[in-house]
C-alpha positions in Angstrom: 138.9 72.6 131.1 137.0 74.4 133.3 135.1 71.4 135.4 132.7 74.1 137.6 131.5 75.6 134.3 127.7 74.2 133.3 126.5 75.0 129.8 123.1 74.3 128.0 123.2 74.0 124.5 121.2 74.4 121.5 121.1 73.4 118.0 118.8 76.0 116.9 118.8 78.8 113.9 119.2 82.4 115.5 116.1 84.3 114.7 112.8 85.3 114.6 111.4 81.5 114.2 112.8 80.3 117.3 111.9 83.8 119.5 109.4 81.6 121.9 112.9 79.3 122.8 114.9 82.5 123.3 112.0 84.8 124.9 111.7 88.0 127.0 112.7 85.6 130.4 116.2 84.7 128.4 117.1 87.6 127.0 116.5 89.4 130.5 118.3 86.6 132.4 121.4 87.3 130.0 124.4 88.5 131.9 126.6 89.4 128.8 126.1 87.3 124.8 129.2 86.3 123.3 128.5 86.2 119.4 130.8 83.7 117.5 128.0 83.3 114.4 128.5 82.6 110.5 126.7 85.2 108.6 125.6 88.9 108.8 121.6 88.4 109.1 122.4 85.9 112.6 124.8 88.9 113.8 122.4 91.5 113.1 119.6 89.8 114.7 121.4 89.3 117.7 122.9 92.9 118.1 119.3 94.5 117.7 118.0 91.6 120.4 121.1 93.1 123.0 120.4 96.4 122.0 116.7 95.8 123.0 117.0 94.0 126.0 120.2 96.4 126.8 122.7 93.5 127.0 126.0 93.6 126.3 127.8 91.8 123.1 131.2 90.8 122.6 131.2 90.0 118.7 134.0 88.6 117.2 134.6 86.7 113.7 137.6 85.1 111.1 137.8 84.9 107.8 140.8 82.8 106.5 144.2 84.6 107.9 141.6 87.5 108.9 139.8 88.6 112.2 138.3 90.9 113.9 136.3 91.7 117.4 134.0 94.7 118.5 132.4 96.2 121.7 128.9 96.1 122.0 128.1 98.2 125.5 124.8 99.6 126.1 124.9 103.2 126.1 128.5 103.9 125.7 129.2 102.4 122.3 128.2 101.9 118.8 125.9 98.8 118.2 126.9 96.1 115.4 124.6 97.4 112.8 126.0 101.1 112.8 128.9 100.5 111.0 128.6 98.2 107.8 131.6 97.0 105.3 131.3 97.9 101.7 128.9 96.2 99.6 129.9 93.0 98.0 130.2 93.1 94.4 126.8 91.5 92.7 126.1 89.4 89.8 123.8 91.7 87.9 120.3 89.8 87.7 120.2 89.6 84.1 122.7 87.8 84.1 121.9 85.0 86.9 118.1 84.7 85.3 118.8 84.6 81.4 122.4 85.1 80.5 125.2 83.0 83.0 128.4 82.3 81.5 130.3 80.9 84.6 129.5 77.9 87.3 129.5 80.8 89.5 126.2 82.3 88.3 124.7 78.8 88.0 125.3 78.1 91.6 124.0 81.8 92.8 121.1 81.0 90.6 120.2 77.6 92.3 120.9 79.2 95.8 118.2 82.0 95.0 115.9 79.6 93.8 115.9 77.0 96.8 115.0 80.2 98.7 112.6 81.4 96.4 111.2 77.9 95.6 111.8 75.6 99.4 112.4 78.4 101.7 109.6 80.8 100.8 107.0 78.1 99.2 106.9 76.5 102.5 106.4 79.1 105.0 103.5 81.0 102.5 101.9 77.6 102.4 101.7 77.3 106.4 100.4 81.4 106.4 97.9 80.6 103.6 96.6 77.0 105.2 96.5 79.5 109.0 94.7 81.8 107.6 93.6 82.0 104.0 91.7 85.2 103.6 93.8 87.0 105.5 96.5 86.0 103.3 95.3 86.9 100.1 94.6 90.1 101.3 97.7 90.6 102.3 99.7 89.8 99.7 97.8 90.5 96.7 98.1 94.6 98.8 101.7 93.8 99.0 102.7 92.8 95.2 99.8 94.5 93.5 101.9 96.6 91.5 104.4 93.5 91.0 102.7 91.0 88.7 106.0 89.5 87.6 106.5 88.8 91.2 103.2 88.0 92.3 102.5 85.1 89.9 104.8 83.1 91.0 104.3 83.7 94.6 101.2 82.2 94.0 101.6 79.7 91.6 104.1 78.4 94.5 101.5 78.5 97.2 98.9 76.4 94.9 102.0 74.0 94.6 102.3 73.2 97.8 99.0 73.3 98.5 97.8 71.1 96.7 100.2 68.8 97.9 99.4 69.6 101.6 95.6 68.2 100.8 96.9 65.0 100.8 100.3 64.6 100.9 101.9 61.2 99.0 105.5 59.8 97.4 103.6 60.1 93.7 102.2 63.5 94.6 105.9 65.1 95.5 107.2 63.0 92.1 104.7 64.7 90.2 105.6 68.0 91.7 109.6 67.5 90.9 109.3 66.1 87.5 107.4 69.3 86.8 109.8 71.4 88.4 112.5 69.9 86.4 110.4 69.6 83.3 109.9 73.9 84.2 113.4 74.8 84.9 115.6 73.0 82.5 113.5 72.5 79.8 110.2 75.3 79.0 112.0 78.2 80.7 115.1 77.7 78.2 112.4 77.4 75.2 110.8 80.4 76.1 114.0 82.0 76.3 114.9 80.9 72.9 111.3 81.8 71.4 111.6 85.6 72.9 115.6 85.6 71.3 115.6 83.2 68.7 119.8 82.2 67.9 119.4 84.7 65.3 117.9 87.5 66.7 119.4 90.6 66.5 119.8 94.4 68.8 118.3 97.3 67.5 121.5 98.1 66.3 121.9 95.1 64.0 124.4 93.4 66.1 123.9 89.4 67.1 121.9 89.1 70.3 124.0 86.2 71.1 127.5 87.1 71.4 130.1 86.7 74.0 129.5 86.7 77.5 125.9 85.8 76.3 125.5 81.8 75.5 122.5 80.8 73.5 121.4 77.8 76.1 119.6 74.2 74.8 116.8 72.9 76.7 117.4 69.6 78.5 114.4 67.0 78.0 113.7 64.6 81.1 115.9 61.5 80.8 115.0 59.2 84.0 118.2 57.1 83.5 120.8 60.3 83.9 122.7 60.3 87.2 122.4 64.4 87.2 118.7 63.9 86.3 118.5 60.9 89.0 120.3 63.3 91.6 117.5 66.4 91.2 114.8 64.0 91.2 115.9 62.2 94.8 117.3 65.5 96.3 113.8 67.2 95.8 111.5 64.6 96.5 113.8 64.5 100.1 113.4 68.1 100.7 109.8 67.9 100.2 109.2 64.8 102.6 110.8 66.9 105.1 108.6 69.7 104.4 105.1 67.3 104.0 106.0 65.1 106.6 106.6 62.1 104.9 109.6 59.4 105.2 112.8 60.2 103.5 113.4 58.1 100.3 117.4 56.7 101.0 117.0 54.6 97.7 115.6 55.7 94.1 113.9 52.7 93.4 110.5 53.4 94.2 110.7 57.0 93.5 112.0 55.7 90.1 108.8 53.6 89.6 106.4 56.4 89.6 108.4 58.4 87.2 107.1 56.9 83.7 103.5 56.9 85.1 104.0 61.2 85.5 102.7 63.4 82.4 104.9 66.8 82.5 103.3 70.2 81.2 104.3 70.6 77.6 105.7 73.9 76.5 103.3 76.6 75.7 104.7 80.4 73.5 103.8 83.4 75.1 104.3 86.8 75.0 107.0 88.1 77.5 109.2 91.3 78.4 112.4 90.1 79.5 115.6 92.1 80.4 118.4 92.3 77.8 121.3 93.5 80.0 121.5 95.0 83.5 120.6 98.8 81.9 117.6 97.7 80.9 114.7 99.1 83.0 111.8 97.2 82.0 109.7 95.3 84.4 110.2 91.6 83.2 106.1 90.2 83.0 104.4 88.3 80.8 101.1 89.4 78.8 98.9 87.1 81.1 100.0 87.6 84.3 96.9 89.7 85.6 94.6 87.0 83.7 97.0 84.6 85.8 96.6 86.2 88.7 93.0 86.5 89.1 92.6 82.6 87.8 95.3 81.7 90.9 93.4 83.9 93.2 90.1 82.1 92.9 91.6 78.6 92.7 93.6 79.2 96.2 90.1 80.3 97.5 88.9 77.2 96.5 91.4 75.0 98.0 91.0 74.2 101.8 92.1 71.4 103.9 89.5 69.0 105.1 92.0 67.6 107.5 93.5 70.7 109.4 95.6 68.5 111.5 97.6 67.9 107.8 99.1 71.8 108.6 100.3 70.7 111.5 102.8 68.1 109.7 104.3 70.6 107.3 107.8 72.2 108.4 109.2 75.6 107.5 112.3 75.0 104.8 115.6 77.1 105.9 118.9 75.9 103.9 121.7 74.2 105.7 124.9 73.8 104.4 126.3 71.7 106.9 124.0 68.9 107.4 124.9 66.1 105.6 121.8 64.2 105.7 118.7 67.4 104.7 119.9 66.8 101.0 120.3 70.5 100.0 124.3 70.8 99.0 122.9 67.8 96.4 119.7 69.7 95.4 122.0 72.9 94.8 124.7 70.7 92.9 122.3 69.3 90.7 120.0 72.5 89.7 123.7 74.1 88.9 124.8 71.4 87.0 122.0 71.1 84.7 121.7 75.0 84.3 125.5 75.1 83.4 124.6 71.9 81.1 121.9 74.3 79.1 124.4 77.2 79.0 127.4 74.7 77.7 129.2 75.6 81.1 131.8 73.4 82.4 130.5 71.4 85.7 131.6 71.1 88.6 131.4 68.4 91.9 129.1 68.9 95.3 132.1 70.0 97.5 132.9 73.0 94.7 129.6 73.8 94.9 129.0 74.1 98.7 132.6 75.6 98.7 130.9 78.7 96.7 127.0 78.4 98.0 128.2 78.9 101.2 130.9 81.0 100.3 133.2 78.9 102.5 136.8 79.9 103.6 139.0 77.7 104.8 139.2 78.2 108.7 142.6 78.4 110.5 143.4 77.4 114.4 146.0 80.1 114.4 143.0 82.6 113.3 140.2 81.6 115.6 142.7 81.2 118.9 144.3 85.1 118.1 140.7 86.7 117.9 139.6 84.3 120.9 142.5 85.7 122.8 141.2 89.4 121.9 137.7 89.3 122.8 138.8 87.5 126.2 140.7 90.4 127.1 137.7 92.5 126.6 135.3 90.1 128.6 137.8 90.4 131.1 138.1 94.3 131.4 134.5 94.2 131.4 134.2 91.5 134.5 137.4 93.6 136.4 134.9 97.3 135.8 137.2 99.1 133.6 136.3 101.5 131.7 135.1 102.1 128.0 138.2 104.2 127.5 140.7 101.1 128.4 138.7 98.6 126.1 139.9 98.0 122.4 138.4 97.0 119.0 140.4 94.5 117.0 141.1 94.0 113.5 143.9 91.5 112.5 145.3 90.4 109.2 148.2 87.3 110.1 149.0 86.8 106.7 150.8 91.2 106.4 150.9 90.9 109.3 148.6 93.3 110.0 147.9 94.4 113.7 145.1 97.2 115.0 143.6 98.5 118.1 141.1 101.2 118.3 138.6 102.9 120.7 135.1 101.6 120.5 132.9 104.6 119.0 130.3 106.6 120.8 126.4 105.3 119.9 125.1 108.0 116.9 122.8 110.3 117.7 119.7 111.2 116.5 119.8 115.1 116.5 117.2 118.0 115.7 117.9 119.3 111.9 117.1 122.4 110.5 116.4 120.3 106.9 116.1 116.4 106.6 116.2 115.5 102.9 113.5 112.5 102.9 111.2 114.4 105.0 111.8 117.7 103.2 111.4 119.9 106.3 112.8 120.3 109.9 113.0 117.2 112.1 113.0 116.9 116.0 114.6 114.1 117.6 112.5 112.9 120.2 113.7 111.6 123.4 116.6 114.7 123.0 120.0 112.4 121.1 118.3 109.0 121.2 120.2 106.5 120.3 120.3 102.7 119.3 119.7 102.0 122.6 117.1 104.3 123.4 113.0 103.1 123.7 109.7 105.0 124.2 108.7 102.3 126.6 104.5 102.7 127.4 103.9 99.4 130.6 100.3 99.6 129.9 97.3 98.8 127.7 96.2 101.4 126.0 93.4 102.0 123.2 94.3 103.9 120.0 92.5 107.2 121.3 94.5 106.6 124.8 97.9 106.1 122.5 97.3 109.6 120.8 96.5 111.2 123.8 99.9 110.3 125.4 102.2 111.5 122.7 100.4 114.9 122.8 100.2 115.0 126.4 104.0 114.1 127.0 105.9 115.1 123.4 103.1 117.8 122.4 103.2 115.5 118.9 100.1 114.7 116.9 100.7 111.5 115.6 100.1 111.0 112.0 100.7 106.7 111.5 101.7 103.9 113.7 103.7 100.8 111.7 104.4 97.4 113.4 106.9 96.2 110.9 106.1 96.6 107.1 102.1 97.1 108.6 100.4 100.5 109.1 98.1 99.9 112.3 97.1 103.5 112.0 97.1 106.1 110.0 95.4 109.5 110.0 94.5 109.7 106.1 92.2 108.5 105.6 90.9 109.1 108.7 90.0 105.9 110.4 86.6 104.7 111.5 85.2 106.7 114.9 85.3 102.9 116.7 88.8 102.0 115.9 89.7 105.0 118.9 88.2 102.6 121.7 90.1 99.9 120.6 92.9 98.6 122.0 96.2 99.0 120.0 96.9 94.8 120.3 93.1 94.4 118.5 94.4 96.6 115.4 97.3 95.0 115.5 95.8 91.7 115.1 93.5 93.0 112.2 95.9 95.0 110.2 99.2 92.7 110.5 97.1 89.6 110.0 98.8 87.6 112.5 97.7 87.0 115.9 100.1 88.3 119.3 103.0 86.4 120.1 102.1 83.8 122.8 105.9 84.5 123.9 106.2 88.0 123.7 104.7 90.7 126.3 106.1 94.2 124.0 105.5 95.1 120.4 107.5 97.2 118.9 106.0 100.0 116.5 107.1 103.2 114.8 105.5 106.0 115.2 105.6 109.3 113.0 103.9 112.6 113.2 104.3 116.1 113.7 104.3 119.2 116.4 104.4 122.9 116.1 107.7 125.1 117.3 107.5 128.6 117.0 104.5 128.6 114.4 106.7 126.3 111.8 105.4 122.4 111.4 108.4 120.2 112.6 108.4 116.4 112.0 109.2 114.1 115.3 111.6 111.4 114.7 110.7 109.4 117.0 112.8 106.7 118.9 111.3 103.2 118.5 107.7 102.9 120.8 108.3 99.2 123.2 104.6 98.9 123.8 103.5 96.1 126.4 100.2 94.5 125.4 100.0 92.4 128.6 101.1 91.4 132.0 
């Protein structure tokens, strides 16, 4: 339309994995972003990126015969993530592992294991295979007081591990048949084994009564379409993952089958959650035995061939690409869960339609809201002011049409009683807001780092986080030689990752307290920008 305008564009996920594309230079080169995006986490990521490089955003977004647009100015207005719409009613847990009565649950439950399972898997295996003391460490800290979590973390890791050693067609077979073998077939029997079909509550009442279905395990049958379709959809999503060529026909994948012995079905002792009130932990009596046996197999396993880690790919689920084998992955996992639980099936296309929890998009929809947020951009080209500018929300099928004042940023303000911190809180910069930074444009040790907040905010800083990682913290106090080093250094050995090639800034948190007419306040801090080189 519009033969002047140049565009570059990118077929790239939004986020953290693809930072050294979109870097410090892009974000700073960034006039205005205009967010069009498909899900809450890519919207969210993107408003705390504008907020931090003070850009502004122009967010918009339909859903069927609804839309809606919002003002994103640095400064003058609220960001994205300020305002959030009610939470979306859940599937209780119980219910998705052990108990589902609907292809809905089936489908959720596939969706949560490809992340669990693909998504997950993958990018622990590449972490472990970088580094894999550092790993363990840090994730055996992390889950500690998880076992029922940890276990399979690391069972998963091993997995793929093993697999990375020497990656093969019969090695990702093996791997599947298992899975399957796992899934459909030993989970159900422990199932069963904890609540046999006539087990009864401890009021006397049969366990398995409506909504609860008592399931059947599914033994391996290699000439099943359903069974065919997991088989050929997972080996695919592995060969992506390992590097290895995709497998458009079954037959050779089909000629290693017979040759694969699957684990057999062992008892064992397990706590598993009745119903959503139930507040047990769900473990099973071995896990720590488990753990510690995991532990010192991963130690053993290392790569000969470190080039092999090169070859492995992160796993991120894509509904809309036809050719990655995922929708057929999902369709399969719910078909066969919904064939234990004696659930009616459905095809791929319903199954993608709720996976992706897809609503129909309408033209009339997506040129209203496009009309909206262009008469914002333009007010915002033309100088006008905040005041003039309006937030939309639209509803064609009421129709429903409103128009409202973008909201001021919220403030951070000095209370008299914060009830997490128990005591009297002092906002520091004075009413920071989303868009506020502590920005320090120098290398500093950790002594040098203390210094300035008591010098400049009369604060004695009590711990410094980078993420979920404490980099400091002043009980128990920290060895004398950790003051002369530099803050990047104890970033690198408490975060266990090295700095970002791409990045110049790390961001950190910083907590601690100062003294106001004799009473202890707490600083709440705005968020520290701290730039670890030139």
């Amino acid at each position: 339309m519009n033969k002047a305008s140049k565009f570059k564009s990118y077929a790239l996920r939004v986020g953290q994995q693809n930072e050294p594309i979109f870097n410090d230079q892009f974000w700073d080169g960034l006039d205005i972003a205009i967010n069009a995006v498909d899900n809450v986490h890519a919207r969210k990521y993107i408003d705390n990126q504008c907020c931090y490089y003070g850009k502004p955003l122009f967010e918009s977004g339909t859903l069927g015969t609804k839309c809606n647009s919002q003002l994103i100015l640095p400064n003058k207005t609220q960001s994205y993530s300020e305002s959030q719409d009610p939470p979306e009613e859940s599937i209780p847990l119980c219910t998705l592992k052990n108990f589902p009565y609907q292809i809905e649950h089936t489908i959720q439950w596939a969706r949560d294991y490809f992340a669990g399972f693909f998504e997950d898997g993958s990018q622990d295996c590449i972490k472990y295979l970088e580094n894999p003391e550092n790993y363990l460490k840090r994730i055996l800290n992390e889950l500690k007081t998880q076992p029922g979590v940890l276990r399979p973390k690391l069972e998963s890791v091993k997995k793929f591990t093993e697999v990375a050693k020497k990656p093969s067609l019969h090695s990702i077979v093996t791997l599947t048949k298992n899975m399957f073998q796992d899934i459909f077939c030993n989970q159900i029997k422990q199932l069963l084994y904890c609540f046999p079909p006539d087990h009864r509550t401890s009021e006397g009442q049969l366990f398995w009564t409506n909504p609860k279905r008592p399931p059947t395990p599914i033994e391996f049958d290699q000439n099943d379409p359903l069974h065919q379709l997991f088989i050929h959809s997972a080996v695919n999503i592995f060969s992506q993952i390992f590097g290895l060529p995709k497998q458009d026909k079954f037959d050779e994948i089909a000629k290693i089958l017979p040759t694969v012995q699957v684990q057999q079905y062992v008892p064992k002792q397990m706590q598993i959650k009745e119903n959503e009130k139930d507040q047990k932990e769900e473990k099973s009596e071995d896990d720590e035995t488990q753990i510690q046996a995991l532990t010192q197999e991963l130690e053993k396993l290392t790569l000969e061939n470190k080039e092999v880690t090169k070859q492995l790919q992160e796993c991120a689920f894509e509904k809309d690409d036809p050719t990655n084998w995922h929708i057929e992955f999902l369709s399969a996992v719910s078909n066969l869960r919904a064939r234990n639980y004696k659930i009616p099936e459905v095809q791929p296309f319903q199954v993608k339609l709720i996976a992706g929890k897809i609503i129909p998009a309408l033209a009339t929809t997506t040129a209203m809201i496009v009309g909206a947020v262009g008469l914002e951009i333009f007010k915002y080209i033309l100088k006008k002011d905040v005041t003039k500018m309006r937030n939309a929300f639209i509803n064609l099928a009421l129709p429903l049409f409103l128009f409202s004042e973008p909201l001021p940023p919220g403030e951070h303000l000095d209370q008299e009683y914060n009830v997490l911190l128990l005591g009297p809180t002092k906002a520091i910069p004075e009413k920071w807001t989303a868009w506020d930074r502590i920005t320090i444009n120098q290398q500093m040790t950790l002594g040098q780092f203390l210094d300035f907040f008591k010098e400049k905010y009369q604060v004695t800083v009590s711990s410094i986080t980078f993420d979920k990682y404490i980099i400091y913290n002043n009980f128990p106090q920290p060895p004398q030689e950790n003051f002369e080093k530099d803050l990047s250094v104890l970033f690198v050995q408490n975060a266990f990752q090295q700095l970002p090639a791409h990045r110049i800034y790390l961001d950190f948190g910083v907590s601690g307290e100062l003294t106001i007419n004799g009473v202890e306040v707490s600083a709440d801090f705005a968020p520290v920008k701290y730039q670890y080189k030139k």
